[in-house]
PyMOL Python script that loads the backbone (N, CA, C, O; Angstrom):
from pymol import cmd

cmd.read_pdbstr("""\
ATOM      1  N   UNK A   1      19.479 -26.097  12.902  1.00  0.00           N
ATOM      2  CA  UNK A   1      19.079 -26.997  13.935  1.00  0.00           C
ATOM      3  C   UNK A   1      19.739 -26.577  15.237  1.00  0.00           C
ATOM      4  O   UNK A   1      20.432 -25.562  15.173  1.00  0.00           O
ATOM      5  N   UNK A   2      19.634 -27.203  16.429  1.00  0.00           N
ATOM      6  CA  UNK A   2      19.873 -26.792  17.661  1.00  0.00           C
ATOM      7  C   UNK A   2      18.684 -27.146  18.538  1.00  0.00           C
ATOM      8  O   UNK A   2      17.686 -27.810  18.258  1.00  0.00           O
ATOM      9  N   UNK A   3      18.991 -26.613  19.534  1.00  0.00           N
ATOM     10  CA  UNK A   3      18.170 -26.661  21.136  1.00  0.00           C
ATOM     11  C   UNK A   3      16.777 -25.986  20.737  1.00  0.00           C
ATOM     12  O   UNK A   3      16.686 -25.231  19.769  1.00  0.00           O
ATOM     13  N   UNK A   4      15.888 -26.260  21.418  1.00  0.00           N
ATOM     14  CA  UNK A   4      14.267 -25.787  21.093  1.00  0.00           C
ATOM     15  C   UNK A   4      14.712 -24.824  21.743  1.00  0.00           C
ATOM     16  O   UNK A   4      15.626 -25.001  22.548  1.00  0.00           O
ATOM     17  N   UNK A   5      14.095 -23.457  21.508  1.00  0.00           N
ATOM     18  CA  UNK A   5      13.760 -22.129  21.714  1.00  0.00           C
ATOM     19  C   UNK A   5      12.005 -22.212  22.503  1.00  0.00           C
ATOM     20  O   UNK A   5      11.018 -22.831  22.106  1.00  0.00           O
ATOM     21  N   UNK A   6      12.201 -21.194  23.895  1.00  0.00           N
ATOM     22  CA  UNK A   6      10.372 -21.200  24.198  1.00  0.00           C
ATOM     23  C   UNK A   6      10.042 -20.163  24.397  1.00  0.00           C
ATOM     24  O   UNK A   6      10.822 -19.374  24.930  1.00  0.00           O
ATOM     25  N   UNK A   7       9.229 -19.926  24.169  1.00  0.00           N
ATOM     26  CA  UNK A   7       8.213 -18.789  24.048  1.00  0.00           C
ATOM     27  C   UNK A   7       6.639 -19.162  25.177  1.00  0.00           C
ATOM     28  O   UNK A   7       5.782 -20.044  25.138  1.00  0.00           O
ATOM     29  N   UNK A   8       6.934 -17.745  26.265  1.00  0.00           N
ATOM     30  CA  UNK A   8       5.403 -18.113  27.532  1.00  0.00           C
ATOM     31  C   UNK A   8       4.763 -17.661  27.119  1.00  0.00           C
ATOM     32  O   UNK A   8       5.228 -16.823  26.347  1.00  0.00           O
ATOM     33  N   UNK A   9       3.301 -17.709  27.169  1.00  0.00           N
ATOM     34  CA  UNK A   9       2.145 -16.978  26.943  1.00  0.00           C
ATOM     35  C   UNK A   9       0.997 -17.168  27.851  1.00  0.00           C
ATOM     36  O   UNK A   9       0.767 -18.302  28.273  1.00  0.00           O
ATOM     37  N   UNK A  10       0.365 -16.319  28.142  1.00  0.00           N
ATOM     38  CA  UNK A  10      -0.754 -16.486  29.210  1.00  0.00           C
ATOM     39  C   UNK A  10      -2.020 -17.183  28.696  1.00  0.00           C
ATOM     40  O   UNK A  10      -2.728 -16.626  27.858  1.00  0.00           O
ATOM     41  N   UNK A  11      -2.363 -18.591  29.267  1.00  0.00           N
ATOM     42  CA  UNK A  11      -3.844 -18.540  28.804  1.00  0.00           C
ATOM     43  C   UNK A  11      -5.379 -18.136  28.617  1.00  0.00           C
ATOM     44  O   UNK A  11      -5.728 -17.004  28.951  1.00  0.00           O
ATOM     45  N   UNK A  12      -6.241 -18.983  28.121  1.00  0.00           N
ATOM     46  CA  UNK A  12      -7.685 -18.114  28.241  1.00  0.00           C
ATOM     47  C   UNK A  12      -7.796 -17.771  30.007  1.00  0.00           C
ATOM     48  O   UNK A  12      -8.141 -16.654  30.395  1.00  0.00           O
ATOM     49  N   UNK A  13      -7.490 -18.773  30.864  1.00  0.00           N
ATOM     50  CA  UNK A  13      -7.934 -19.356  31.949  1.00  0.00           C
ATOM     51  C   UNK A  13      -6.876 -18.287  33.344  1.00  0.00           C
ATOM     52  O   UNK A  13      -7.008 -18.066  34.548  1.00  0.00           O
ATOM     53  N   UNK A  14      -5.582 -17.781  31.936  1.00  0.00           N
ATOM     54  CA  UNK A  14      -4.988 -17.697  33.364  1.00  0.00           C
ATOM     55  C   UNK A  14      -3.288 -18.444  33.597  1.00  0.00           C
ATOM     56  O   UNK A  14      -2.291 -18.043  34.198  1.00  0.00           O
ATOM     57  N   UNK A  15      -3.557 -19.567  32.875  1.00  0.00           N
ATOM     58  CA  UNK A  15      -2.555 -19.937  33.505  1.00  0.00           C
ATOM     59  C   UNK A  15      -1.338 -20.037  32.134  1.00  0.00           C
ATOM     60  O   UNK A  15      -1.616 -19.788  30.961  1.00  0.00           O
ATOM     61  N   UNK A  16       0.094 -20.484  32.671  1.00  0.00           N
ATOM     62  CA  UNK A  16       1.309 -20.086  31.675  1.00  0.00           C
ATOM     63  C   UNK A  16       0.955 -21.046  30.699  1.00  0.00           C
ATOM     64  O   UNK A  16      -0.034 -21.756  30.878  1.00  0.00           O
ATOM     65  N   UNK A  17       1.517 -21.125  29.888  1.00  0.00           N
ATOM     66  CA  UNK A  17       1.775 -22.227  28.794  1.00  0.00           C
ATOM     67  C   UNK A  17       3.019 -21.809  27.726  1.00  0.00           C
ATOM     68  O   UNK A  17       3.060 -20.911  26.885  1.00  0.00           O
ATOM     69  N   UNK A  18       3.996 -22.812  28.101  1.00  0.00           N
ATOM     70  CA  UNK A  18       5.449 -22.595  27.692  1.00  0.00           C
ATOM     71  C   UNK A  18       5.556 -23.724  26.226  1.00  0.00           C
ATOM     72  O   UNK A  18       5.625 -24.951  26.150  1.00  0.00           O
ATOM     73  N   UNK A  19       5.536 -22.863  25.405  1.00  0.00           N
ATOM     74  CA  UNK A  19       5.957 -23.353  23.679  1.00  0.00           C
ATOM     75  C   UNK A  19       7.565 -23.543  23.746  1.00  0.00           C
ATOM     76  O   UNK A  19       8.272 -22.608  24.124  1.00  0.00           O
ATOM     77  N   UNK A  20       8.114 -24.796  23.361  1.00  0.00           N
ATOM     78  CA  UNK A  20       9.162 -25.201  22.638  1.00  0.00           C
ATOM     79  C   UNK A  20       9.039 -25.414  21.282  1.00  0.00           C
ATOM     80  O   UNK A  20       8.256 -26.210  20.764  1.00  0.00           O
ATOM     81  N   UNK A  21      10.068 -24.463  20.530  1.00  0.00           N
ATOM     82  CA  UNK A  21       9.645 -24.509  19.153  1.00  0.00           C
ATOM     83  C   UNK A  21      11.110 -24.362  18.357  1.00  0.00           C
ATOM     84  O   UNK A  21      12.157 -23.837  18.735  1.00  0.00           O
ATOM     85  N   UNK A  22      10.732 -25.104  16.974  1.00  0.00           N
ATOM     86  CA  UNK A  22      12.287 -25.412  16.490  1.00  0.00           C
ATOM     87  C   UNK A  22      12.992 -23.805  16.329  1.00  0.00           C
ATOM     88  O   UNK A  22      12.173 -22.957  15.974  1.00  0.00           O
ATOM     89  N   UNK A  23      13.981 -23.460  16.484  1.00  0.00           N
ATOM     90  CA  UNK A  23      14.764 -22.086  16.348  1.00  0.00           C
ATOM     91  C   UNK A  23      15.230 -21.795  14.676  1.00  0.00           C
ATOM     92  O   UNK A  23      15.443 -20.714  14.126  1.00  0.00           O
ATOM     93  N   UNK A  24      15.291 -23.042  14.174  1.00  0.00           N
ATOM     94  CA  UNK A  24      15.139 -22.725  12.530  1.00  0.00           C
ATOM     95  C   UNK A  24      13.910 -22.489  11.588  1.00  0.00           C
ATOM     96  O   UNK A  24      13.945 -21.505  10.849  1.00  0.00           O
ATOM     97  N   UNK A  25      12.442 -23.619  11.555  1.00  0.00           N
ATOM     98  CA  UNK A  25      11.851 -22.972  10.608  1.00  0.00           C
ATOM     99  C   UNK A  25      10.256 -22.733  11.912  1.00  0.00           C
ATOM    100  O   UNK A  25       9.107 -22.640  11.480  1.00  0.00           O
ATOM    101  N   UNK A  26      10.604 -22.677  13.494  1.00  0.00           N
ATOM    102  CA  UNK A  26       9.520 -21.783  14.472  1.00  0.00           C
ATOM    103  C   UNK A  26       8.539 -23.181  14.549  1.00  0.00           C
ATOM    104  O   UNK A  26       7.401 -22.861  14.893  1.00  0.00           O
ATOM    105  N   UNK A  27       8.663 -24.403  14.356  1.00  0.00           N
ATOM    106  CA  UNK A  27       6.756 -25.447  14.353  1.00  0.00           C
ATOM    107  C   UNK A  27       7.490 -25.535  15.840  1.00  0.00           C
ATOM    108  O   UNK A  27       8.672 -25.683  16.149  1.00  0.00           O
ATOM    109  N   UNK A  28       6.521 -25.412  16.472  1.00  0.00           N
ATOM    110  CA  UNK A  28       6.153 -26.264  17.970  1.00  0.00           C
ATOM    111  C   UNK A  28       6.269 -27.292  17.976  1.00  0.00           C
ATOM    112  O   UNK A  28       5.590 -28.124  17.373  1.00  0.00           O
ATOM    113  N   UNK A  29       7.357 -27.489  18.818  1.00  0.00           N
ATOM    114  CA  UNK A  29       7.866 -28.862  19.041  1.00  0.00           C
ATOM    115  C   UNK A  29       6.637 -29.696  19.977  1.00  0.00           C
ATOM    116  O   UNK A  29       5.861 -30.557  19.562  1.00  0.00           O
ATOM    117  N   UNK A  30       6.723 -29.259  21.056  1.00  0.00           N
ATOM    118  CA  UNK A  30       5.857 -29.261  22.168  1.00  0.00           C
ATOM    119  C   UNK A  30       5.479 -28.127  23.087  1.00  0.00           C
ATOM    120  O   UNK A  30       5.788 -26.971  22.800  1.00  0.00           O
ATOM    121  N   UNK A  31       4.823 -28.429  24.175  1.00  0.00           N
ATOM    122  CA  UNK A  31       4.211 -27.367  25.054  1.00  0.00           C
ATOM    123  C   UNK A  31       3.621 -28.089  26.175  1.00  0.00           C
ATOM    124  O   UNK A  31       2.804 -29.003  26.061  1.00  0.00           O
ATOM    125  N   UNK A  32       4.083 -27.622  27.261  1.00  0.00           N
ATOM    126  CA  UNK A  32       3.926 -27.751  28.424  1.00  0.00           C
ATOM    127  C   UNK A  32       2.861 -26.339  28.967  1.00  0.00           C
ATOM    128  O   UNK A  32       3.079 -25.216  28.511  1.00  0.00           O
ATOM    129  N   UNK A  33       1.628 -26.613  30.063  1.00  0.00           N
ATOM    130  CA  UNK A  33       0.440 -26.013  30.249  1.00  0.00           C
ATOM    131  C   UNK A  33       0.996 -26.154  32.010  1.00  0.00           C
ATOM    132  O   UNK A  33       1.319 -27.271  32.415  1.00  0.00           O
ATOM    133  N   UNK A  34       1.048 -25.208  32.750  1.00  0.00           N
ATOM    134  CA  UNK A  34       1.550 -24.933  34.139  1.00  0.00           C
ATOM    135  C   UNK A  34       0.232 -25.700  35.178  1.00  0.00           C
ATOM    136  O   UNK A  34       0.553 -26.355  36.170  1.00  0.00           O
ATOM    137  N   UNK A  35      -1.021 -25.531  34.840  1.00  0.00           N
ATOM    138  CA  UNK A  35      -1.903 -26.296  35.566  1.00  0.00           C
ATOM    139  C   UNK A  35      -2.263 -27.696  35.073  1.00  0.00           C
ATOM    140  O   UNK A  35      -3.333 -28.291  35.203  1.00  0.00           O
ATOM    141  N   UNK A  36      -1.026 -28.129  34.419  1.00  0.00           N
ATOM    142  CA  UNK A  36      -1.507 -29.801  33.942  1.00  0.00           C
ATOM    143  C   UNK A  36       0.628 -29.733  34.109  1.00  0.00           C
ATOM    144  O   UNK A  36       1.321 -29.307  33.185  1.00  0.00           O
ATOM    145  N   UNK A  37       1.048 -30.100  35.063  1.00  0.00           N
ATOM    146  CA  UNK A  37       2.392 -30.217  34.939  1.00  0.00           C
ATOM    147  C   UNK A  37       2.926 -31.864  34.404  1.00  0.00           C
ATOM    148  O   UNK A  37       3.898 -32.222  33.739  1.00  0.00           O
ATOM    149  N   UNK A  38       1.760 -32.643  35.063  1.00  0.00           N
ATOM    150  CA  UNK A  38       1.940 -33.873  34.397  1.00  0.00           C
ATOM    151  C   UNK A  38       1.845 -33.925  32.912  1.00  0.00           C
ATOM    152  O   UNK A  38       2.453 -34.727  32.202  1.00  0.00           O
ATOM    153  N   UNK A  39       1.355 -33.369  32.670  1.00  0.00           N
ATOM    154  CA  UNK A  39       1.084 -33.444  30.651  1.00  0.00           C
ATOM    155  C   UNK A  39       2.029 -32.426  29.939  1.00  0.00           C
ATOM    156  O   UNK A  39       2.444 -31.284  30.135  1.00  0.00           O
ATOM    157  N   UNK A  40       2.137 -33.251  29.169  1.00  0.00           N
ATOM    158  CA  UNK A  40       3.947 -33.182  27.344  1.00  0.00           C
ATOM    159  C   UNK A  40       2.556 -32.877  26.482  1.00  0.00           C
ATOM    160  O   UNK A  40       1.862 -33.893  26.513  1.00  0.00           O
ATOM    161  N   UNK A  41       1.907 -31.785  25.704  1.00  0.00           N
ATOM    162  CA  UNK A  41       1.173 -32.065  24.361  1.00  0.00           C
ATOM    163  C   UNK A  41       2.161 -31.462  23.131  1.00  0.00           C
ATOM    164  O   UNK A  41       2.692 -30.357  23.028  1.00  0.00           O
ATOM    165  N   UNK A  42       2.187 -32.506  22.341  1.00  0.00           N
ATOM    166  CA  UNK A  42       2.639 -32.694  20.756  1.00  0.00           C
ATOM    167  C   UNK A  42       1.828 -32.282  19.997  1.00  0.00           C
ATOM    168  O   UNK A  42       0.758 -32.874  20.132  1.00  0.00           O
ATOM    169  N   UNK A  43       1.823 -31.385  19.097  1.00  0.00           N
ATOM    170  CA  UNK A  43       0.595 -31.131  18.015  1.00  0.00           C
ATOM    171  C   UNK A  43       1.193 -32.292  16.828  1.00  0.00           C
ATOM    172  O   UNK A  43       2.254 -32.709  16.364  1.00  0.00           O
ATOM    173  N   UNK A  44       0.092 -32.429  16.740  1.00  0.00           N
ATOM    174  CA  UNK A  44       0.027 -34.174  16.050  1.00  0.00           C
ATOM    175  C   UNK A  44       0.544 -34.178  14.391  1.00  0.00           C
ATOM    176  O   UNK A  44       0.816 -35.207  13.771  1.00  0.00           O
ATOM    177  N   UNK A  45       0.621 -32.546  13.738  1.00  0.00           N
ATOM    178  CA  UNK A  45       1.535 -32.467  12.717  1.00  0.00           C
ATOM    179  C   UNK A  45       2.821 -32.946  13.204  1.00  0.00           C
ATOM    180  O   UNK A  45       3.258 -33.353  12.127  1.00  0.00           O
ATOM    181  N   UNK A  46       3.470 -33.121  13.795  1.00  0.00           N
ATOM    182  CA  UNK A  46       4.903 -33.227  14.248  1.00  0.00           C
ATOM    183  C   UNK A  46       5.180 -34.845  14.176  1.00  0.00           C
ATOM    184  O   UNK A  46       6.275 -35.160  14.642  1.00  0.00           O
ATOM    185  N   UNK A  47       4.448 -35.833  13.718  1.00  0.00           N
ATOM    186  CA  UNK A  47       4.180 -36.576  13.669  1.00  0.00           C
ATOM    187  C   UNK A  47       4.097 -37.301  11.915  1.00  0.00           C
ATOM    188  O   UNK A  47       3.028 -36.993  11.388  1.00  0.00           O
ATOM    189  N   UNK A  48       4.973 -38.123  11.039  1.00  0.00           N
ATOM    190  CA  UNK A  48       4.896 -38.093   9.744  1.00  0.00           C
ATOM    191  C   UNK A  48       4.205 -39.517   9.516  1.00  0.00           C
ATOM    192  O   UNK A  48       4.439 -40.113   8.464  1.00  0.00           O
ATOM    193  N   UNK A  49       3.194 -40.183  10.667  1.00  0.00           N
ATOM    194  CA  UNK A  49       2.664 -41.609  10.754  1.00  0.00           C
ATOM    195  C   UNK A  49       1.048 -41.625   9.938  1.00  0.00           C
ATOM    196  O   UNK A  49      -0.001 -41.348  10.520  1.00  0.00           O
ATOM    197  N   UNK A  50       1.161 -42.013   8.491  1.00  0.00           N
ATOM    198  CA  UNK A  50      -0.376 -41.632   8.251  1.00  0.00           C
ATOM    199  C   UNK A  50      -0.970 -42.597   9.070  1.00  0.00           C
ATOM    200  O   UNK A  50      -2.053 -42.114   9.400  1.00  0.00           O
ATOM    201  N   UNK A  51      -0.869 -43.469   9.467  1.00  0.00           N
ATOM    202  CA  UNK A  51      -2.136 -44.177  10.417  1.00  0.00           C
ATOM    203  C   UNK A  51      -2.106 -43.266  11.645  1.00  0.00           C
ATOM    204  O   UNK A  51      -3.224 -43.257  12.160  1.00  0.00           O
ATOM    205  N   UNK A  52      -1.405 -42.649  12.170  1.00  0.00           N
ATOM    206  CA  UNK A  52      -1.502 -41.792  13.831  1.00  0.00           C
ATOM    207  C   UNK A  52      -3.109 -41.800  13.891  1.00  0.00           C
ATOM    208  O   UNK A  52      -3.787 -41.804  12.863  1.00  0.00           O
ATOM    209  N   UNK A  53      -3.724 -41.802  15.342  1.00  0.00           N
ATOM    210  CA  UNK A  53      -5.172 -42.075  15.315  1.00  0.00           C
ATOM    211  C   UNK A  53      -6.100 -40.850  14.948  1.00  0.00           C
ATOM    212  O   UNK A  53      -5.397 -39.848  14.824  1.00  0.00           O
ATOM    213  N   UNK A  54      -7.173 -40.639  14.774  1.00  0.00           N
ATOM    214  CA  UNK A  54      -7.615 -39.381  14.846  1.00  0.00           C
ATOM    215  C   UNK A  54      -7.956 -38.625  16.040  1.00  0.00           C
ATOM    216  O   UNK A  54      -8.494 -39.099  17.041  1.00  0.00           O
ATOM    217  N   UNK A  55      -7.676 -37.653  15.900  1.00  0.00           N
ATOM    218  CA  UNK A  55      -8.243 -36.929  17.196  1.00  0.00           C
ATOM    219  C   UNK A  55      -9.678 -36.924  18.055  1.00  0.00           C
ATOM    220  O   UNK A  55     -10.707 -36.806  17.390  1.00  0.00           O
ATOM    221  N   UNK A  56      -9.782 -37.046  19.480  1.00  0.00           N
ATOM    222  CA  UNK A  56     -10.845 -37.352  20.088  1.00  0.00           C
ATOM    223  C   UNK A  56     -10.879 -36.318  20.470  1.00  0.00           C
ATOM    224  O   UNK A  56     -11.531 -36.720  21.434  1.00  0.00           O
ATOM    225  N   UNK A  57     -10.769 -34.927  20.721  1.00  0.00           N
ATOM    226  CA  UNK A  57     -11.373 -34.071  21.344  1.00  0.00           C
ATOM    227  C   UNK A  57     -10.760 -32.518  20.528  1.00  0.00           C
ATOM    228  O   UNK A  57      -9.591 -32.387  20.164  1.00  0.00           O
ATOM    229  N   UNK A  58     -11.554 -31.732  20.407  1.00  0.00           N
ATOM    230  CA  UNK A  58     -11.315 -30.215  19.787  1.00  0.00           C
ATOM    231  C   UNK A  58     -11.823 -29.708  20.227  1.00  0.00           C
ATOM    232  O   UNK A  58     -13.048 -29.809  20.294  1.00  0.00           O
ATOM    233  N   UNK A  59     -10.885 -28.604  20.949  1.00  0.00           N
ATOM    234  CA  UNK A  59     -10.802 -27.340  21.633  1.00  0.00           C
ATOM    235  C   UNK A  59     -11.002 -26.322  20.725  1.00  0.00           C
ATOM    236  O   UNK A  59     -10.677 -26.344  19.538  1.00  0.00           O
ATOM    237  N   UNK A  60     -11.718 -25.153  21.509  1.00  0.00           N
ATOM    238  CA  UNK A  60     -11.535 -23.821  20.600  1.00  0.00           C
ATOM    239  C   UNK A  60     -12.453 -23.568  19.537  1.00  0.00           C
ATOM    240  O   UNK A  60     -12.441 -22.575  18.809  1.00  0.00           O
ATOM    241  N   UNK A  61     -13.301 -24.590  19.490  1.00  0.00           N
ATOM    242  CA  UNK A  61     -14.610 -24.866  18.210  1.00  0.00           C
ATOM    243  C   UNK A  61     -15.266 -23.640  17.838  1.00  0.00           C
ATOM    244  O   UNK A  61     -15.855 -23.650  16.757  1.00  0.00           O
ATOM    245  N   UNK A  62     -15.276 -22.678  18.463  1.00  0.00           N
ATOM    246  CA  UNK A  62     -15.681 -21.238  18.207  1.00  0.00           C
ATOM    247  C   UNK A  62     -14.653 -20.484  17.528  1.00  0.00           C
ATOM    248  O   UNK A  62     -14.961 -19.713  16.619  1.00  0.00           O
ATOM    249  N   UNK A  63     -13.341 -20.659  17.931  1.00  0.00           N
ATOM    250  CA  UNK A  63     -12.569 -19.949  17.233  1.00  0.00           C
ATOM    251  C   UNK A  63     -11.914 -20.518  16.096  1.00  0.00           C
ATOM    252  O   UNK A  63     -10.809 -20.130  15.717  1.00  0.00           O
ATOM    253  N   UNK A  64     -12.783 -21.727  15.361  1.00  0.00           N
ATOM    254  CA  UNK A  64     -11.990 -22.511  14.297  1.00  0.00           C
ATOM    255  C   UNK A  64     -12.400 -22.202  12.992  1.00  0.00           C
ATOM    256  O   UNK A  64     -13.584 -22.059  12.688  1.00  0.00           O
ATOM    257  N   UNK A  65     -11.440 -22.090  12.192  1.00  0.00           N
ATOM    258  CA  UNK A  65     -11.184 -21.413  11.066  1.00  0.00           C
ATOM    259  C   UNK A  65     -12.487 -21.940  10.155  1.00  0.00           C
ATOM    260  O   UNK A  65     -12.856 -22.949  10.755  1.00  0.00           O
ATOM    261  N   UNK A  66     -13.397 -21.742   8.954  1.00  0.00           N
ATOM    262  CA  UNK A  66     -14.186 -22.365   8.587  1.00  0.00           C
ATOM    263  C   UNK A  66     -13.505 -23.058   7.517  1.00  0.00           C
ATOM    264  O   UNK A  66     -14.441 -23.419   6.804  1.00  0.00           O
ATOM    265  N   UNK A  67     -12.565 -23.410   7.044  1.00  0.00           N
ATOM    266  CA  UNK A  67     -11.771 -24.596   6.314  1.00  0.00           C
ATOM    267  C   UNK A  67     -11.703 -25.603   6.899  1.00  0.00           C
ATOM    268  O   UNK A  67     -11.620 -26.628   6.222  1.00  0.00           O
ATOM    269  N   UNK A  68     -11.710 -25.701   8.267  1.00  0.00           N
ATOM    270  CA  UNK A  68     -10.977 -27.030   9.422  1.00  0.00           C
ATOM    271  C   UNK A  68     -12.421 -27.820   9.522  1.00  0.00           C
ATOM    272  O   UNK A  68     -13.510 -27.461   9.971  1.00  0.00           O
ATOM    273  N   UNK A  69     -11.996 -28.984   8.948  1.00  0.00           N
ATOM    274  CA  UNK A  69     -13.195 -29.690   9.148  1.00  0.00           C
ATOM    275  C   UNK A  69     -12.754 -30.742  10.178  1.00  0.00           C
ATOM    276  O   UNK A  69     -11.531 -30.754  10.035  1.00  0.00           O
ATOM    277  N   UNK A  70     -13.120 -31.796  11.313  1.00  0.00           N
ATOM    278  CA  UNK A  70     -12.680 -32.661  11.776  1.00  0.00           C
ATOM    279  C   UNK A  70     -14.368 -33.624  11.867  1.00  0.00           C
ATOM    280  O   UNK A  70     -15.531 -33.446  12.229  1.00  0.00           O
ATOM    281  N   UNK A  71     -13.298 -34.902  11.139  1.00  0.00           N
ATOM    282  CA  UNK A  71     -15.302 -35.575  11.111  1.00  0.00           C
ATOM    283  C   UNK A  71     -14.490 -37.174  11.838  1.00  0.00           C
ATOM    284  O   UNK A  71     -14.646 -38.343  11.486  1.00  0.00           O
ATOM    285  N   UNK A  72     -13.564 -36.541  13.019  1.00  0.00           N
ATOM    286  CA  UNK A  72     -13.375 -38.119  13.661  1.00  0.00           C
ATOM    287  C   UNK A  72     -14.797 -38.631  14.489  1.00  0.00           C
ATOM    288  O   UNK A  72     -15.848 -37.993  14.538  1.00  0.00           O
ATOM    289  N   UNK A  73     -14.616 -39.513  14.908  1.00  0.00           N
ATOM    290  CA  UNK A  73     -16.697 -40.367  15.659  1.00  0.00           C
ATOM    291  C   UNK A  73     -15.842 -40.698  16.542  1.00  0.00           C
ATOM    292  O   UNK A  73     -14.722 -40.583  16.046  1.00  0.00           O
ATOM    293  N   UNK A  74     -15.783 -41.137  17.853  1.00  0.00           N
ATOM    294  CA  UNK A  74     -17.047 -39.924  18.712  1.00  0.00           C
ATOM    295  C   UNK A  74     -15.670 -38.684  18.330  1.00  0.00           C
ATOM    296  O   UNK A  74     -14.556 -38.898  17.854  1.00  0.00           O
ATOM    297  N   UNK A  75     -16.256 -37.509  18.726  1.00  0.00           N
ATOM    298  CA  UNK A  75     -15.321 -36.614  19.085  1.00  0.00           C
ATOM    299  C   UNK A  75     -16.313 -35.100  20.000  1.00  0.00           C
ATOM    300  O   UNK A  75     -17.364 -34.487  19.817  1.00  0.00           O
ATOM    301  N   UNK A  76     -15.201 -35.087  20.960  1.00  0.00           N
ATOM    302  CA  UNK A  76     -15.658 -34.621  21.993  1.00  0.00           C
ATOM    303  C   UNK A  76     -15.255 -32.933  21.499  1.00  0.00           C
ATOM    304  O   UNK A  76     -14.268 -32.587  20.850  1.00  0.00           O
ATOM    305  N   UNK A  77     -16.496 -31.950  22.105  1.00  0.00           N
ATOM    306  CA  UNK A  77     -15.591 -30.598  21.185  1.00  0.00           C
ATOM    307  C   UNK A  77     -16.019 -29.783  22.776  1.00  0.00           C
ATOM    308  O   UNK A  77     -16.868 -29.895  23.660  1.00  0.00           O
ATOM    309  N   UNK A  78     -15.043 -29.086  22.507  1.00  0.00           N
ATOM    310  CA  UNK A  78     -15.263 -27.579  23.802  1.00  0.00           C
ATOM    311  C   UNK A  78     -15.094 -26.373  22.769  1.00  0.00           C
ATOM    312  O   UNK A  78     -14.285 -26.181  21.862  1.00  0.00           O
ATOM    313  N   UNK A  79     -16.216 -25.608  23.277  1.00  0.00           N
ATOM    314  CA  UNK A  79     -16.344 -24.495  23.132  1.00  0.00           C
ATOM    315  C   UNK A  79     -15.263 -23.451  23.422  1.00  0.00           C
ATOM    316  O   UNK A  79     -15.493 -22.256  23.234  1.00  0.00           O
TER     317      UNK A  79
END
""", "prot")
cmd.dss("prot")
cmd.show_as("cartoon", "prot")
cmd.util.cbc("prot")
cmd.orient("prot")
């Protein structure tokens, strides 16, 4: 355990996106996106609440694995 470790990476778009991630077993804590400075996103595994809501929107729908099913209503998807 310890201090989050981050890792930058460039996005599709261009812009930074800085990963905080645990330094013992690497899950992403969070991540901060340089053209949304107001927004903290949590990947919602990080989270041990079975009611947590379902997700309203999925990104990346082209590049999603064919195991990943998401059947939340409404749900908004980007390409």
């Amino acid at each position: 355990m310890g201090a989050a470790q981050t890792f930058t990476r460039i996005g599709d778009e261009g812009s930074r996106i800085i990963q905080s991630f645990c330094p013992v077993c690497g899950a992403t804590v969070h991540y901060k996106i340089d053209d949304m400075p107001e927004m903290i996103a949590i990947p919602v595994g990080g989270f041990a609440d079975q009611t947590f809501p379902a997700p309203t929107v999925s990104v990346y729908c082209l590049r999603q694995v064919p195991w990943v099913e998401i059947t939340a209503d409404p749900l908004t998807r980007h390409d």
